[in-house]
N, C-alpha and C positions, 0 to 999 in steps of 0.2 A: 547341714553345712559342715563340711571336712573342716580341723584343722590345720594350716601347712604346714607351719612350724611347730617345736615341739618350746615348753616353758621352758625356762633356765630357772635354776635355783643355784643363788651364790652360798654356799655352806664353809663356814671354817672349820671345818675338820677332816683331815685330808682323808684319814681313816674309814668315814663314815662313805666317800668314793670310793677307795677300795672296797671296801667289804661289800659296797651296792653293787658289783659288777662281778665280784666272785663269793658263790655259793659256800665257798667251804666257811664253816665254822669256828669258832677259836676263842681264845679268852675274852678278847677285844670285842664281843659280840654279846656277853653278858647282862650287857644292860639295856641292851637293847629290846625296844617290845616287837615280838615276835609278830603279830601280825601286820604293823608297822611296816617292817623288812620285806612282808615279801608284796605288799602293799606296793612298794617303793619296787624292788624288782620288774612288776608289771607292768606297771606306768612306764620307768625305762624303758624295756623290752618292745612296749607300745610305740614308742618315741615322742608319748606327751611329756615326758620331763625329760631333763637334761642336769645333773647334777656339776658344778662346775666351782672350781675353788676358789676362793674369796679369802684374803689374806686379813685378818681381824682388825687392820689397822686400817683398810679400805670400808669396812664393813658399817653404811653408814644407820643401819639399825640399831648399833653401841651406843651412836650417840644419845638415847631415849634412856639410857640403862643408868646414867649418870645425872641426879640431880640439879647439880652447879649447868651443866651445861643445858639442861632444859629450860631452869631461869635464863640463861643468856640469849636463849630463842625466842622465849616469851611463850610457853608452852607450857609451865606449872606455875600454879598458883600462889606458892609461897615463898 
């Protein structure tokens, strides 16, 4: 069974889009793990992913990152 579309991945870092769609190398690329990258290249190229920018203040996976706000969801225990 085909997939027809390809996944979306909301990412906030707009750099991490560029760099996944051009090869060249550079400082900004450092820390990145190399098998990772070209990992990520593939799957694009494929068109199972689609890397797409996500503005951090939309980004509603933050809200788990913050304490206070997990007690207010009723999500942590203390």
């Amino acid at each position: 069974m085909e997939k027809e579309e390809e996944t979306e991945i909301s990412v906030v870092n707009q750099v991490v889009i560029t760099i996944s769609h051009n090869l060249v190398f550079h400082g900004k690329t450092k820390h990145f793990n190399i098998k990772l990258f070209f990992f990520l290249l593939e799957v694009q190229r494929n068109g199972d992913v689609k890397l797409i920018y996500c503005m951090s203040g939309d980004q509603l996976a933050y809200l788990f990152t913050k304490e206070f706000l997990r007690q207010m969801i009723g999500v942590c225990n203390s």
